[in-house]
C-alpha positions in Angstrom: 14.8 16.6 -19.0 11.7 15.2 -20.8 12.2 12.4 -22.9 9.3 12.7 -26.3 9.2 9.0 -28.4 7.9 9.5 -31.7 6.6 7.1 -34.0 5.1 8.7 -36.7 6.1 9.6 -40.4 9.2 11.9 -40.3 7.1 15.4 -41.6 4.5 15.0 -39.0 7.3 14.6 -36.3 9.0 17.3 -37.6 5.5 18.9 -37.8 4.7 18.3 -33.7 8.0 19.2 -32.6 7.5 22.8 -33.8 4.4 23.1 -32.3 5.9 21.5 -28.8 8.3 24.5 -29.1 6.2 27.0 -29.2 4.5 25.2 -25.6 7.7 24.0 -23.6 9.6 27.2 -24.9 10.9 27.1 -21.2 11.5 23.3 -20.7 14.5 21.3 -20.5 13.2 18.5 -23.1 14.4 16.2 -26.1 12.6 13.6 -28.8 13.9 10.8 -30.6 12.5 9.8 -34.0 11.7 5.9 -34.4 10.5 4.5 -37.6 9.9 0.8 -35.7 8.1 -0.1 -33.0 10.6 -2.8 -32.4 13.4 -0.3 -32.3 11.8 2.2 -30.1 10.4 -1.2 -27.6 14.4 -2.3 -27.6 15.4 2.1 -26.8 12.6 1.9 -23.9 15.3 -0.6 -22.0 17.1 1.9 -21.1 15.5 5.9 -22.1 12.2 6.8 -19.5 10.5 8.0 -21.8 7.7 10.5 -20.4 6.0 11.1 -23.7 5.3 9.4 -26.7 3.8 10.2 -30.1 2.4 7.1 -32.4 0.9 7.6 -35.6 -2.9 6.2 -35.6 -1.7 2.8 -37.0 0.0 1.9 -34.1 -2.9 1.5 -32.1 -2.8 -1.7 -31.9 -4.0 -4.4 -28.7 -0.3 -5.2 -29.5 1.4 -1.6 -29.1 -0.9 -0.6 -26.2 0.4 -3.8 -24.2 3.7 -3.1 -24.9 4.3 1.0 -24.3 0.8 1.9 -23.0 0.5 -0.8 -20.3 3.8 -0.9 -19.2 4.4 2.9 -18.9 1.8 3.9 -16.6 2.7 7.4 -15.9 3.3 8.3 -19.3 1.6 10.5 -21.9 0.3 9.5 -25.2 -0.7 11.3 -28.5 -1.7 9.3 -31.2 -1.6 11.1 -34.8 -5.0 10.7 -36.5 -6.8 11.5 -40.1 -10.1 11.6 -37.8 -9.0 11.9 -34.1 -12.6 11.3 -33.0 -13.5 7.9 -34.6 -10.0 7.2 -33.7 -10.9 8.0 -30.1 -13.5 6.4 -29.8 -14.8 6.1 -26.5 -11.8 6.0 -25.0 -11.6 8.1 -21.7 -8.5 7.6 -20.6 -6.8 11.1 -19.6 -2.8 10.2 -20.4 -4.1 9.6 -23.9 -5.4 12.3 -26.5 -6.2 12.4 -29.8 -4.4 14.7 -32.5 -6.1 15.6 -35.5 -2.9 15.6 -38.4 -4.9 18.7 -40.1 -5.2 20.9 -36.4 -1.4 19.4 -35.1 -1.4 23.7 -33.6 -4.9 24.0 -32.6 -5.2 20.6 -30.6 -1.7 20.6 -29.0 -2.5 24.2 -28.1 -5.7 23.0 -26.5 -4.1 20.4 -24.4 -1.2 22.6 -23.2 -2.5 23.3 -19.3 -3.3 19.7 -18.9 0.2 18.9 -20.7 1.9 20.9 -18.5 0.6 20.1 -15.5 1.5 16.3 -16.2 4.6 17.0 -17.3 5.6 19.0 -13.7 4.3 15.6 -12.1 7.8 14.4 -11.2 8.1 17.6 -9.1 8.2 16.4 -5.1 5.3 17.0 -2.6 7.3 16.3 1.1 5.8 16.0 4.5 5.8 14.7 7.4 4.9 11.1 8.4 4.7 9.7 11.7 8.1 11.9 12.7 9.8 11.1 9.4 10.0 13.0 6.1 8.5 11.8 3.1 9.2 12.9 -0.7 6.1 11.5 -2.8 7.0 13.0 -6.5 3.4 13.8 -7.7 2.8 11.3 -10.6 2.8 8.5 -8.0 0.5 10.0 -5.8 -2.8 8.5 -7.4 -6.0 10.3 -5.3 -6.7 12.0 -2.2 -9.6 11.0 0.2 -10.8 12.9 3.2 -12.3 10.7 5.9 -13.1 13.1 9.4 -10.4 15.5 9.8 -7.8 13.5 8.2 -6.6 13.2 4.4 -5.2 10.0 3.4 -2.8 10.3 -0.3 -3.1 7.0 -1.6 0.0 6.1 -3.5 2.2 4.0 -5.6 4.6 3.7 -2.3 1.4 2.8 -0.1 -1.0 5.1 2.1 -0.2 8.4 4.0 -1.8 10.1 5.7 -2.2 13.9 7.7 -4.6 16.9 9.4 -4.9 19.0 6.9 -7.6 21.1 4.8 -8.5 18.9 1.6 -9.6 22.5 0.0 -5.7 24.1 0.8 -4.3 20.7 -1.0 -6.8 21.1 -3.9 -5.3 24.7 -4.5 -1.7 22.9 -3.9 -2.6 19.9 -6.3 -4.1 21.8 -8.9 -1.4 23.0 -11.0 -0.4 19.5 -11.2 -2.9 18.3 -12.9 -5.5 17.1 -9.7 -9.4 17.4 -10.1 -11.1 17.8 -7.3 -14.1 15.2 -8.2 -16.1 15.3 -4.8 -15.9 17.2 -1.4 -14.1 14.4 -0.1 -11.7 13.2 -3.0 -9.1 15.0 -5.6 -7.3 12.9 -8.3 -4.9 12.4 -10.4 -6.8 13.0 -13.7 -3.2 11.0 -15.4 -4.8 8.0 -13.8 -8.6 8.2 -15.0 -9.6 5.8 -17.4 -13.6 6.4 -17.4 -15.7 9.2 -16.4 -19.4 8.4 -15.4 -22.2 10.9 -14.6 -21.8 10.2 -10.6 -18.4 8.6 -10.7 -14.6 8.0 -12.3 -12.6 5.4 -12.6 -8.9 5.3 -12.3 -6.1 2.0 -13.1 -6.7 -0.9 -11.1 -10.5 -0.4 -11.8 -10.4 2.0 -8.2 -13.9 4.0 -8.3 -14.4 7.4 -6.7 -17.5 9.0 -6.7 -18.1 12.3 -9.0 -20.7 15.4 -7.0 -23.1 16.7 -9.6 -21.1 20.1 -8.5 -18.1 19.5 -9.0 -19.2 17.4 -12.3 -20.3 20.5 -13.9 -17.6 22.7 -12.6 -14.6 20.8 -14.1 -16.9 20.6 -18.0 -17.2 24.1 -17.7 -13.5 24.8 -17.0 -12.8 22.2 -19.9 -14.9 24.2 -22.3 -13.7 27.8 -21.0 -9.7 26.4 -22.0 -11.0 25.6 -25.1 -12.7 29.2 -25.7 -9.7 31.1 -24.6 -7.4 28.9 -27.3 -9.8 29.5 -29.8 -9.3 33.0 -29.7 
């Protein structure tokens, strides 16, 4: 099941939840309302939450330390009156920016990136030096092609097999993997900076960005956006 935190005012929870139903019509998946941080901090000891919702005044250096930082693989919405100045220029891809005006328009935007996240605890299993290995996706953090060989660098350590990047990039996709470079895919749930040759993922690890492949995933971005609009 998905777990959803909220910790907004109760009609713009009740407002978000209807327009998550309309999205995960087909999903297993549950919220809990929290009108503390403290209570919701004291719930996290023992519910994984995979999602949570904050209104805008919980972004805090404060609240980030506590849920942000120390849920690394979830997903955050923050509830805004201007989602833009809100945002910032803050890049990180696990976070997004809901305008409280657009709550339908801007969820429905996100929904194939929110999807693909959300089917990140599904399990990718092969083979490793004769013994089999179940990697669920959200702890695989980027892909790297050296010579014939692809190495999955991971929360559990490095792997490592013959295999064509490009089949593993079709694979990867639908779980929410951008292939950034001829050599690398990652896990956009792990970016926190995009430059023009080059993102940036937790731990500060930098992986270069082609000029290609650059252009190919803003185009894509702006194409989503076109076919919600309409």
């Amino acid at each position: 099941m998905i777990r959803m935190a909220f910790l907004t005012r109760e009609q713009e929870t009740k407002d978000v939840v209807f327009a998550l139903s309309k999205l995960l019509n087909d999903q297993d998946w549950g919220f809990r309302h929290y009108y503390k941080a403290s209570r919701l901090a004291k719930a996290c000891e023992s519910v994984d939450f995979q999602v949570f919702v904050f209104d805008e005044m919980f972004k805090t250096a404060r609240i980030e330390s506590v849920f942000v930082h120390d849920h690394p693989q979830a997903l955050f919405f923050y509830l805004c009156e201007d989602a833009t100045k809100t945002k910032g220029n803050d890049q990180r891809e696990r976070i997004r920016y809901i305008q409280k005006d657009r709550i339908d328009t801007d969820l429905m935007d996100m929904k194939d990136w929110l999807l693909s996240s959300l089917h990140q605890g599904d399990i990718y299993d092969f083979s490793y030096g004769g013994v089999r290995v179940n990697l669920p996706y959200e702890d695989i953090y980027y892909l790297e092609k050296i010579d014939k060989m692809v190495y999955f660098h991971t929360k559990k350590g490095v792997f490592h097999k013959r295999v064509n990047i490009s089949e593993l990039e079709k694979e990867f996709e639908p779980y929410g993997f951008l292939r950034v470079h001829v050599s690398y895919i990652v896990n956009q749930k792990y970016i926190t900076s995009w430059f023009n040759d080059m993102v940036e993922l937790k731990d500060s690890i930098q992986i270069p960005v082609s000029r290609s492949q650059h252009r190919k995933i803003r185009a894509k971005q702006r194409e989503t956006k076109t076919n919600h609009a309409i």
